[in-house]
Backbone bond lengths (Angstrom), bond angles and torsions (degrees), N, CA, C in turn:
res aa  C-N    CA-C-N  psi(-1)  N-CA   C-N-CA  omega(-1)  CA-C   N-CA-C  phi
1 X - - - 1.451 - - 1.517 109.68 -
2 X 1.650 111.57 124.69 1.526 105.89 166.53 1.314 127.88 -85.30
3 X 1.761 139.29 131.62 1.087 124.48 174.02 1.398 110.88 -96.51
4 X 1.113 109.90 132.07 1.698 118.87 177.16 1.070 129.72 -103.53
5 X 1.192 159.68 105.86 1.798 155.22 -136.12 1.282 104.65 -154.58
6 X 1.284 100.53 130.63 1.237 119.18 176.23 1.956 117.04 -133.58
7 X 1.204 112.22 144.15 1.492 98.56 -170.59 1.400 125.86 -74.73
8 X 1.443 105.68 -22.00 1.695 102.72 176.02 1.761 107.05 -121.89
9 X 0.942 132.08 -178.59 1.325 130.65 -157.40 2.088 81.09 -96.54
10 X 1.368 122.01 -70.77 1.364 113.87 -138.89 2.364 92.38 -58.65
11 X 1.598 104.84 -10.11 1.873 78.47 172.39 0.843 119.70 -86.76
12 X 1.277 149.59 30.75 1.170 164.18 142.15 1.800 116.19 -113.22
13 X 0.790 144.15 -23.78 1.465 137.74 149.66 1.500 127.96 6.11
14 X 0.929 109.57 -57.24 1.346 119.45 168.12 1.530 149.51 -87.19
15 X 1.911 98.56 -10.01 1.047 123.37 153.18 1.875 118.71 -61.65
16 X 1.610 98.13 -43.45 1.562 110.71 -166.33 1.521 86.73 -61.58
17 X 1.280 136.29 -16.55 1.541 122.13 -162.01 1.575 106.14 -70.24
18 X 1.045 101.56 -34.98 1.746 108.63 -163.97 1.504 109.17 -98.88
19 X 1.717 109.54 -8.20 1.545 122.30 177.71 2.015 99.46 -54.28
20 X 1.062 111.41 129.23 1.546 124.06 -161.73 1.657 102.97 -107.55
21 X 1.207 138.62 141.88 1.260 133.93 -178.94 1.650 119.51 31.49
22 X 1.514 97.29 57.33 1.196 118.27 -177.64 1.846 118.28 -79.21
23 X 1.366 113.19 114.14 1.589 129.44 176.35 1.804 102.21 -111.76
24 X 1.078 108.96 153.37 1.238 134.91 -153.16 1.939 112.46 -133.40
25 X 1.370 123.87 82.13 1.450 133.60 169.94 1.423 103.50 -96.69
26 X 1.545 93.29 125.58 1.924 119.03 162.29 1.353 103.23 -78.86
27 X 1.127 109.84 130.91 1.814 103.28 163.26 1.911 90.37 -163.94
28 X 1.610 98.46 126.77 1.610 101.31 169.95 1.453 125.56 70.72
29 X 1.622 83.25 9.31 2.048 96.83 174.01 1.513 105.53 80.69
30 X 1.418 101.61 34.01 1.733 118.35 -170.22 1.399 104.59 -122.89
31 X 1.573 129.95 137.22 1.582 129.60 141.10 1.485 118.01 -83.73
32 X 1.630 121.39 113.81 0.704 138.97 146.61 1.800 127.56 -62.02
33 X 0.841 149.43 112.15 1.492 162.50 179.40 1.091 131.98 -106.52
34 X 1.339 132.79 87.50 1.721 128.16 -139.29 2.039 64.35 -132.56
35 X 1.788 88.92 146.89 1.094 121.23 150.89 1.704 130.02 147.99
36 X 1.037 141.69 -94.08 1.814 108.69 176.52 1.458 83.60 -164.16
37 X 1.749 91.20 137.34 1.687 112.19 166.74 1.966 91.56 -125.57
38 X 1.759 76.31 132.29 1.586 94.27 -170.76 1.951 118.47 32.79
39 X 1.129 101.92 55.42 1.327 124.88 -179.35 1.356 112.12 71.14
40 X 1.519 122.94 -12.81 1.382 121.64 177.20 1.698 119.46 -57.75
41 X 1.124 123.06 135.66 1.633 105.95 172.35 1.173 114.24 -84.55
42 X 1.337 116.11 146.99 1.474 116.91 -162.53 1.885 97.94 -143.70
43 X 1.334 108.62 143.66 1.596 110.93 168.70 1.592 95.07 -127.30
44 X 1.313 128.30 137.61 1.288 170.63 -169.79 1.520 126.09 -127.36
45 X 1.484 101.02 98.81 1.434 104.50 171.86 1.144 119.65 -131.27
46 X 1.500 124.49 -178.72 1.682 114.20 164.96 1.792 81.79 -131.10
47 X 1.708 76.10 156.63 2.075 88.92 -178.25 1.535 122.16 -99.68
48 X 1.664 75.99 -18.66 1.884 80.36 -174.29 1.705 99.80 99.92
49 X 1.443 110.13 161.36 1.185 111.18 158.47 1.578 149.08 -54.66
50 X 1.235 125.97 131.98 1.540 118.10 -173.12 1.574 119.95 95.29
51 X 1.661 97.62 163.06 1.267 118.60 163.02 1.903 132.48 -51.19
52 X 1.205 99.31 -43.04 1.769 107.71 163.46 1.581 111.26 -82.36
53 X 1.148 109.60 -57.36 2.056 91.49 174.71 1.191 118.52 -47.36
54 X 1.246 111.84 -44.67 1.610 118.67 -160.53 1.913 102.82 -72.91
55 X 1.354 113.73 -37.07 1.713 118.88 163.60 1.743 105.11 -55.30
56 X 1.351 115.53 -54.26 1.322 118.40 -145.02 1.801 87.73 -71.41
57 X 1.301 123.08 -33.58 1.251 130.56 -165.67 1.460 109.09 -86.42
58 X 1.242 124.09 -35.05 1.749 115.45 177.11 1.762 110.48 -86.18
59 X 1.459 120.01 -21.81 1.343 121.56 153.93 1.507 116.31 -50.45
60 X 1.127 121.54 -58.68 1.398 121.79 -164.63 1.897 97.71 -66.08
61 X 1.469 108.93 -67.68 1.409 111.90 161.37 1.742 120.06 -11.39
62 X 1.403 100.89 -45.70 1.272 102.13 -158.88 1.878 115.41 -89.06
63 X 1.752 84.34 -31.81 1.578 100.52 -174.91 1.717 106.51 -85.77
64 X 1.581 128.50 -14.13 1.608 112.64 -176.76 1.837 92.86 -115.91
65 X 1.410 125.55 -12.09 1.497 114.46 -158.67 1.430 120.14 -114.23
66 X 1.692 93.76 -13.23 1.511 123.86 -165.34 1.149 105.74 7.59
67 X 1.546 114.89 99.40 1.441 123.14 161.66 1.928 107.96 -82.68
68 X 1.494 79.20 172.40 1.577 95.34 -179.80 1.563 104.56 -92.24
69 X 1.326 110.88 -25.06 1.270 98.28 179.43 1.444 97.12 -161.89
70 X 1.522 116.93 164.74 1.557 115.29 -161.00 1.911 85.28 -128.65
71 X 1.128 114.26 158.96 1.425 137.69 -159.32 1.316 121.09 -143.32
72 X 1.768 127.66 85.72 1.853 100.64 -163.45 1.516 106.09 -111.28
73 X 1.096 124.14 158.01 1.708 123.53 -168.73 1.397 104.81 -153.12
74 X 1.257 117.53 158.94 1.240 152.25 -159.68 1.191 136.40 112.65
75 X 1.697 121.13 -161.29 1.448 116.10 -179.86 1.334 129.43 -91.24
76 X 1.076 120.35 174.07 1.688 116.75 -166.78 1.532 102.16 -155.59
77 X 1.219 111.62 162.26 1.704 111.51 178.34 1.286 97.60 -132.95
78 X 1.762 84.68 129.53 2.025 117.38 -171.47 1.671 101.10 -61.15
79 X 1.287 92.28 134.57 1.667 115.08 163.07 1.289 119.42 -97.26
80 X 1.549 116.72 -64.27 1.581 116.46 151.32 1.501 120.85 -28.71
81 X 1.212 114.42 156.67 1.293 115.39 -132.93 1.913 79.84 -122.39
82 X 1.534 105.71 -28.81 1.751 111.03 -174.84 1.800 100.73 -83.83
83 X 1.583 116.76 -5.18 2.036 111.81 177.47 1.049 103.68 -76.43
84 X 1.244 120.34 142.98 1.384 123.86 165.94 1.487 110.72 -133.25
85 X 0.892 138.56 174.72 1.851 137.65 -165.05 1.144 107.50 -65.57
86 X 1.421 128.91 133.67 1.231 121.42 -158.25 1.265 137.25 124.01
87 X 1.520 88.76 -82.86 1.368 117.91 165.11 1.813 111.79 -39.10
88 X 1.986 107.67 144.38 1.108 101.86 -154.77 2.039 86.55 -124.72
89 X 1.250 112.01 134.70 1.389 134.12 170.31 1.483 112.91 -78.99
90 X 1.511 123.66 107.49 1.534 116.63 167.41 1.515 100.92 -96.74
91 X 1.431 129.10 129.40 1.195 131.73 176.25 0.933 106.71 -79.27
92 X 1.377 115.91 145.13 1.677 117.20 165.61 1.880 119.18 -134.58
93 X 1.566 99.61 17.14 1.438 108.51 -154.81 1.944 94.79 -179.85
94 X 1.310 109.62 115.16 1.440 114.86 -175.98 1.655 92.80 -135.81
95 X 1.655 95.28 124.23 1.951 138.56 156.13 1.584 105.68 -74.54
96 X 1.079 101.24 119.77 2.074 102.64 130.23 1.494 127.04 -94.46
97 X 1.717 109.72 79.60 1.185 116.94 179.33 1.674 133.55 -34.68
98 X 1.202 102.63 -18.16 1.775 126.95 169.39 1.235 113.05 -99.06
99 X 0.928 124.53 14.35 1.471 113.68 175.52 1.373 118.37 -105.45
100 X 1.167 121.65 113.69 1.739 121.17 -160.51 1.535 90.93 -145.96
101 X 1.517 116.76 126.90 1.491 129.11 174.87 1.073 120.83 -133.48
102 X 1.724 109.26 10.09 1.352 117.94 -155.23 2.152 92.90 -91.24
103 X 1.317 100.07 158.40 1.464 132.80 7.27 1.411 112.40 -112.83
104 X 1.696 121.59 59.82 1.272 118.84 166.55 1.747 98.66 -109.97
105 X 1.530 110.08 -10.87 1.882 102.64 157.60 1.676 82.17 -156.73
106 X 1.540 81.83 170.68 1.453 104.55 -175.60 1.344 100.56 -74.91
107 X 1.636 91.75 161.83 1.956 107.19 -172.82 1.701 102.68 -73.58
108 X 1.365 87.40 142.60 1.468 102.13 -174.08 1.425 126.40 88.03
109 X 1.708 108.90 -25.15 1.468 106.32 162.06 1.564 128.83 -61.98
110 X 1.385 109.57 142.84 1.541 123.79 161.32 1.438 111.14 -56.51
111 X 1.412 139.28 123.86 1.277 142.84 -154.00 1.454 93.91 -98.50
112 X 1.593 134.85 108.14 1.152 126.64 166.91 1.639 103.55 104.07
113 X 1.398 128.87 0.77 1.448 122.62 -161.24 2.007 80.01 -151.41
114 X 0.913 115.63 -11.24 1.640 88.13 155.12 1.284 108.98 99.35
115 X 1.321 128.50 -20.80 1.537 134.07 -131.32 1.586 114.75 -151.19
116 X 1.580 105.05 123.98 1.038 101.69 164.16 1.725 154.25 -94.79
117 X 1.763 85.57 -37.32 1.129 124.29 155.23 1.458 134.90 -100.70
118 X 1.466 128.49 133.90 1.516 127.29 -173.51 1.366 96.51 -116.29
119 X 1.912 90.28 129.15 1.539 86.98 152.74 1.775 149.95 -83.99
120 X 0.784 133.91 135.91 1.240 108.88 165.03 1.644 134.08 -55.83
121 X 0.963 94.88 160.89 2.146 96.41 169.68 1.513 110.84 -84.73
122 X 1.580 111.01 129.20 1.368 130.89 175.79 0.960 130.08 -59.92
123 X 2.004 127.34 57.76 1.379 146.81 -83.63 1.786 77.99 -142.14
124 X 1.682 125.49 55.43 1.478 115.43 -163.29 1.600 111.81 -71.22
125 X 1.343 116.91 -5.75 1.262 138.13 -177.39 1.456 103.43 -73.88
126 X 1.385 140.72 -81.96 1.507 146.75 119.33 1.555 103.08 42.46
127 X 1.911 77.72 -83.19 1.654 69.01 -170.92 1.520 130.76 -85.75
128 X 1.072 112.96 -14.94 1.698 128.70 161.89 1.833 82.74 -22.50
129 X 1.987 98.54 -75.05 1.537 99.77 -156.59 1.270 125.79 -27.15
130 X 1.654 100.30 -58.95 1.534 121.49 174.73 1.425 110.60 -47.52
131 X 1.156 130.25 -42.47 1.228 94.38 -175.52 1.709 111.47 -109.63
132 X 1.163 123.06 16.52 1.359 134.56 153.92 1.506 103.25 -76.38
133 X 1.467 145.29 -35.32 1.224 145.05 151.10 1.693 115.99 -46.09
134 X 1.482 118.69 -32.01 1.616 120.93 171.93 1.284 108.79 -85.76
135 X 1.128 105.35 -19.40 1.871 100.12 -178.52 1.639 129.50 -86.56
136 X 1.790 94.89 -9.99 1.296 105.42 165.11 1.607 110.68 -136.72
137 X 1.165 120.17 60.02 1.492 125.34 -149.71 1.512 100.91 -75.47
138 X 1.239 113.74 -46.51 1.339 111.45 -174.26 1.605 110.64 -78.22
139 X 1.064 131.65 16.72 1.377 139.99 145.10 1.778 113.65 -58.34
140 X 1.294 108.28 -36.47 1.647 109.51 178.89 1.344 107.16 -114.47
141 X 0.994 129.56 -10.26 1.772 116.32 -164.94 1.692 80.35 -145.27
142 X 1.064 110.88 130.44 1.542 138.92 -170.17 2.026 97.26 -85.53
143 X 1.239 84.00 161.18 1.916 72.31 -169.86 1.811 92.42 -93.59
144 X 1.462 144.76 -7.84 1.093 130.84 159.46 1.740 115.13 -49.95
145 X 1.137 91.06 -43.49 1.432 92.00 -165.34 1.672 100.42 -79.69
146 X 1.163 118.27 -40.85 1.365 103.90 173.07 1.577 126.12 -55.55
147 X 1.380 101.67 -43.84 1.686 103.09 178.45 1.477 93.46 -55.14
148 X 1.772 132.47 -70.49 1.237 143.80 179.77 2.343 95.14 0.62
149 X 0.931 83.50 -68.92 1.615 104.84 177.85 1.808 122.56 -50.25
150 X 1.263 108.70 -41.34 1.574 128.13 -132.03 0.725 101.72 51.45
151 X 1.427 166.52 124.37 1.086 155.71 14.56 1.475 123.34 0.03
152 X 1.178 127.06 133.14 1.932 124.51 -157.83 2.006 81.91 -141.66
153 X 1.360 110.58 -108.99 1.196 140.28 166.79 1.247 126.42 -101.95
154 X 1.647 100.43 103.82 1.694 112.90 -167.51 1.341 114.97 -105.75
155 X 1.479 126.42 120.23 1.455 135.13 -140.31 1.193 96.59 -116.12
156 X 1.516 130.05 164.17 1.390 147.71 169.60 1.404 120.59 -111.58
157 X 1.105 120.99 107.68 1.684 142.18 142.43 0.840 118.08 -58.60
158 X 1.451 115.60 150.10 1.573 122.49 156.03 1.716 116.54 -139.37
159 X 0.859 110.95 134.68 1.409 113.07 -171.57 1.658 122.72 -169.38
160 X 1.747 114.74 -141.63 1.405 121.95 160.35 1.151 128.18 -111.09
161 X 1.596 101.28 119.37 1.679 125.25 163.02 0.963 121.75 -82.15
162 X 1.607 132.03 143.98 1.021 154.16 -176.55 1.622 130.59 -119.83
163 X 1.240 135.24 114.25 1.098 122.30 -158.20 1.836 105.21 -129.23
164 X 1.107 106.31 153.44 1.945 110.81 -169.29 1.237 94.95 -164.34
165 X 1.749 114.00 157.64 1.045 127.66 158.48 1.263 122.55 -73.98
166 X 1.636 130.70 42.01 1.128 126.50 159.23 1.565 115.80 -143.48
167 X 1.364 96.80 144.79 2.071 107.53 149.76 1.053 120.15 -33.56
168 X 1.726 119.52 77.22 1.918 104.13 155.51 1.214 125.76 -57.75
169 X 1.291 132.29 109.44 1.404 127.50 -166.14 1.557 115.49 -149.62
170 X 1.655 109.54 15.64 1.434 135.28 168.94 1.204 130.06 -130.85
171 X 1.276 113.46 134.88 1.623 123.64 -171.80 1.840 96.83 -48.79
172 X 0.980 128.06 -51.38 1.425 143.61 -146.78 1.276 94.16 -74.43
173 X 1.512 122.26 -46.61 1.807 112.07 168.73 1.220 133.02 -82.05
174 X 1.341 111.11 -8.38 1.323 138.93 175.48 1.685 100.66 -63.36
175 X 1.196 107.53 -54.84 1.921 127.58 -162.47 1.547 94.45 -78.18
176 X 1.514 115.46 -34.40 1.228 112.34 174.03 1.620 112.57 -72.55
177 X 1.152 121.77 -56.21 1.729 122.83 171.88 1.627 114.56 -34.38
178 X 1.621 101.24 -45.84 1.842 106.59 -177.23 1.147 121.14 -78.30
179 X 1.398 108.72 -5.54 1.521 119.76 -177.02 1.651 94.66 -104.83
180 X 1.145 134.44 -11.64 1.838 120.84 166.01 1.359 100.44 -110.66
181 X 1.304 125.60 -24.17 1.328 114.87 179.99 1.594 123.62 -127.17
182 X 1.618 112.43 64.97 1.253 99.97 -148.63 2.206 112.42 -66.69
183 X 0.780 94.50 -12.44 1.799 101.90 160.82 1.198 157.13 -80.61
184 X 1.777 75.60 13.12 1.418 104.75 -162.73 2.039 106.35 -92.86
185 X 1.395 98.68 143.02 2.161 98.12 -153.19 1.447 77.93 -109.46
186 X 1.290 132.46 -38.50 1.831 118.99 -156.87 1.474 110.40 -152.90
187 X 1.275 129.36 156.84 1.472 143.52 -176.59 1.692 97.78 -128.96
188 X 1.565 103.75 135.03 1.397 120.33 151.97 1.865 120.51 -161.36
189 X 0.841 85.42 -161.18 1.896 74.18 -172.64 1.226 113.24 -114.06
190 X 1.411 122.73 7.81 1.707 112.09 -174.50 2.019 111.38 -133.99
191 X 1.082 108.38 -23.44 1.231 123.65 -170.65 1.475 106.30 -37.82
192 X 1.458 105.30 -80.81 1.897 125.42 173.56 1.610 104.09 -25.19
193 X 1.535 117.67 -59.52 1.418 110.01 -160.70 1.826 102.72 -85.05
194 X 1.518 119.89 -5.03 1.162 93.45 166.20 1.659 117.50 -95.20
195 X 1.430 101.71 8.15 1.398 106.34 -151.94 2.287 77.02 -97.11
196 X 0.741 133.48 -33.50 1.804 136.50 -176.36 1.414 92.45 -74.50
197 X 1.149 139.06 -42.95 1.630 138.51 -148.51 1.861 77.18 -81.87
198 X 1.226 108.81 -51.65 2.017 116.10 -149.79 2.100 80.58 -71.94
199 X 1.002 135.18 -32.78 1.582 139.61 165.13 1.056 123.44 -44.44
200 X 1.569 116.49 -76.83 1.594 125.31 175.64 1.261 107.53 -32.23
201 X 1.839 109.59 -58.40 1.620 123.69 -154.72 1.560 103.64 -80.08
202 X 1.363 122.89 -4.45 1.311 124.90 -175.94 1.821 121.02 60.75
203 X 1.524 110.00 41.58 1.530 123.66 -177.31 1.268 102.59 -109.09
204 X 1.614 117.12 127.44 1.348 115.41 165.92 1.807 121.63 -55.72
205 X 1.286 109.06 132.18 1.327 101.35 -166.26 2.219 89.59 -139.28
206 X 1.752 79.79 139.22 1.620 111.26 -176.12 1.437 96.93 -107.86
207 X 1.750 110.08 160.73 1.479 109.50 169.05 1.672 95.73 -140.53
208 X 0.858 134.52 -162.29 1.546 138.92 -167.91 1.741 88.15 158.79
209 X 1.599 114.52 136.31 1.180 164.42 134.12 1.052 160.00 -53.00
210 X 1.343 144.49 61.43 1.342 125.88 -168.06 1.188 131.93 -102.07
211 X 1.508 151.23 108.38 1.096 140.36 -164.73 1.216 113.65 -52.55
212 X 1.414 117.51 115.95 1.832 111.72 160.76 1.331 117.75 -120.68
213 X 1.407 120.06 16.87 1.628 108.49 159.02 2.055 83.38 -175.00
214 X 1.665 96.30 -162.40 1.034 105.20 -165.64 1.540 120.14 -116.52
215 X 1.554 97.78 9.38 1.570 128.39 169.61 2.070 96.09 57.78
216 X 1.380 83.39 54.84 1.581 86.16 160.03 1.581 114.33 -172.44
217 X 0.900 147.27 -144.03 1.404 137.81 -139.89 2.054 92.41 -121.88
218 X 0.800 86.20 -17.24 1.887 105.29 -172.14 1.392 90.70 -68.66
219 X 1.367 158.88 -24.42 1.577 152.28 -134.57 1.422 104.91 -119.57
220 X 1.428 98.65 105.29 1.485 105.84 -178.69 1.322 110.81 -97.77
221 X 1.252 136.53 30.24 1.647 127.05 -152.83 1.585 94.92 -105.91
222 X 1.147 125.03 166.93 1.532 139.37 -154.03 1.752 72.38 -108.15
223 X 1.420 137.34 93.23 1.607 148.64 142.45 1.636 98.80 -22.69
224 X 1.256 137.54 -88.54 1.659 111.19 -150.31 1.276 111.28 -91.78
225 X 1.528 114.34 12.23 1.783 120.43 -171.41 1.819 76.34 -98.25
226 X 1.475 136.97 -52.23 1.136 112.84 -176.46 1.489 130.00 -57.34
227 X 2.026 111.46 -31.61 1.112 109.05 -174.44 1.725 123.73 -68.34
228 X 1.658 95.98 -31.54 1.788 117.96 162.90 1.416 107.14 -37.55
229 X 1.647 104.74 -66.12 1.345 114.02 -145.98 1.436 137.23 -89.01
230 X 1.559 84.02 -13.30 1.442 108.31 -166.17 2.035 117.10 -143.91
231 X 1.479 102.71 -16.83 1.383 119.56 -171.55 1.547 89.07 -86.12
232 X 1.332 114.62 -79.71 1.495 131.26 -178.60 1.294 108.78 -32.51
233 X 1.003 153.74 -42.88 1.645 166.83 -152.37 1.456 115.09 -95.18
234 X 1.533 104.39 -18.95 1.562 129.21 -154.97 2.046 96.16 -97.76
235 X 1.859 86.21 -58.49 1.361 102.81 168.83 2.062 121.54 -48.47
236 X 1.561 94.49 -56.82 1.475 97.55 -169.64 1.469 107.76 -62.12
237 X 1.719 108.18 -43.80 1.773 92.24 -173.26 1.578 110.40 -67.14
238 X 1.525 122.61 -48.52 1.305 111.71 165.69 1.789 114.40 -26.68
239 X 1.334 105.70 -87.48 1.501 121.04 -152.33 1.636 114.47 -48.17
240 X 1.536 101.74 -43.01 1.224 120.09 176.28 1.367 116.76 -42.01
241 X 1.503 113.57 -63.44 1.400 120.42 171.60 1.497 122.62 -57.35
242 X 1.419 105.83 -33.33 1.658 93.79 178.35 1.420 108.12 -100.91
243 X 1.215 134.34 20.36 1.498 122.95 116.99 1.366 122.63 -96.96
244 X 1.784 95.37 92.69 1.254 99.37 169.84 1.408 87.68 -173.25
């Protein structure tokens, strides 16, 4: 069984459409959604915002649904200076940009777990999707809605994400992130802590990305009309296909 998580309900929206013999578990002020894409079984949640929902939510996931592998999606705001909206982030390496314990451990280490950085799983299937999703893009996202965006030709990276309990939304923290992490492609707030929870428990764990602004004061884009319109759409043609 794959678990798939996403932090707000509308980036995933459109996946739930095609979710097949769909049942519905509360647990922790959570919808759980177990049921089959292209016969695959699949559980579907959103975590909510942050570093503690997003733990409290792939634990529970992990301890009643036990997937084989955990899957997280949505948007993120570009650090790289070459992302532009659109554009899609494959993680391969997840930060908790807030995490500073020093100087009883170095910045960025896990206090007691050794670690700073997590890898992801070498998920070549995943990414096949992704970029079989760029090669026929306008098959899912209509070119109104892309111009709607600018959106032109939206490319795939892969690299390091970073995740914190805060809004990057200034040049000044931005310069600060590139100056500790100069390899760092995207910022969001939940990725890292589901990516340690999917560690401890020993579950292969994927992340996927979508650029929706430029995580600074410059980003004029309508935020949940993109995640509706353009995040969700991003998710289903991906996900869809690789359960199958």
């Amino acid at each position: 069984m794959i678990g798939i998580i996403s932090a707000m309900h509308d980036e995933l929206a459109e996946l739930l459409h095609v979710l097949k013999d769909k049942k519905t578990t509360i647990l922790g002020n959570r919808e759980y959604y177990t049921g089959n894409i292209n016969n695959t079984p699949v559980t579907i949640v959103f975590s909510k915002w942050g570093k503690v929902a997003a733990a409290i939510t792939t634990t529970q996931l992990i301890a009643t649904f036990q997937p084989s592998e955990i899957i997280f999606t949505g948007v993120a705001g570009g650090i790289d200076a070459d992302l532009n909206i659109g554009d899609l982030v494959y993680g391969t390496q997840l930060v908790q940009h807030d995490m500073d314990a020093s100087p009883l451990f170095p910045k960025f280490e896990i206090p007691l777990l050794g670690k700073s950085f997590f890898k992801t799983s070498e998920n070549l299937k995943l990414h096949q999707c992704i970029v079989d999703f760029n090669e026929h893009y306008f098959t899912h996202i209509s070119e109104q809605e892309a111009n709607d965006f600018n959106i032109s030709k939206p490319k795939l990276v892969s690299g390091l994400i970073a995740s914190g309990d805060e809004f990057i939304s200034d040049v000044q923290s931005i310069e600060i992130l590139k100056k500790n992490l100069p390899n760092l492609q995207c910022v969001e707030m939940e990725g890292a802590s589901v990516a340690q929870v999917c560690e401890e428990y020993q579950i292969p764990f994927s992340i996927l990305r979508i650029i929706s602004d430029k995580a600074d004061a410059s980003s004029p884009i309508d935020f949940p009309l993109f995640t509706k319109k353009i995040a969700s759409k991003y998710a289903k043609g991906i996900l869809q296909n690789y359960c199958s």
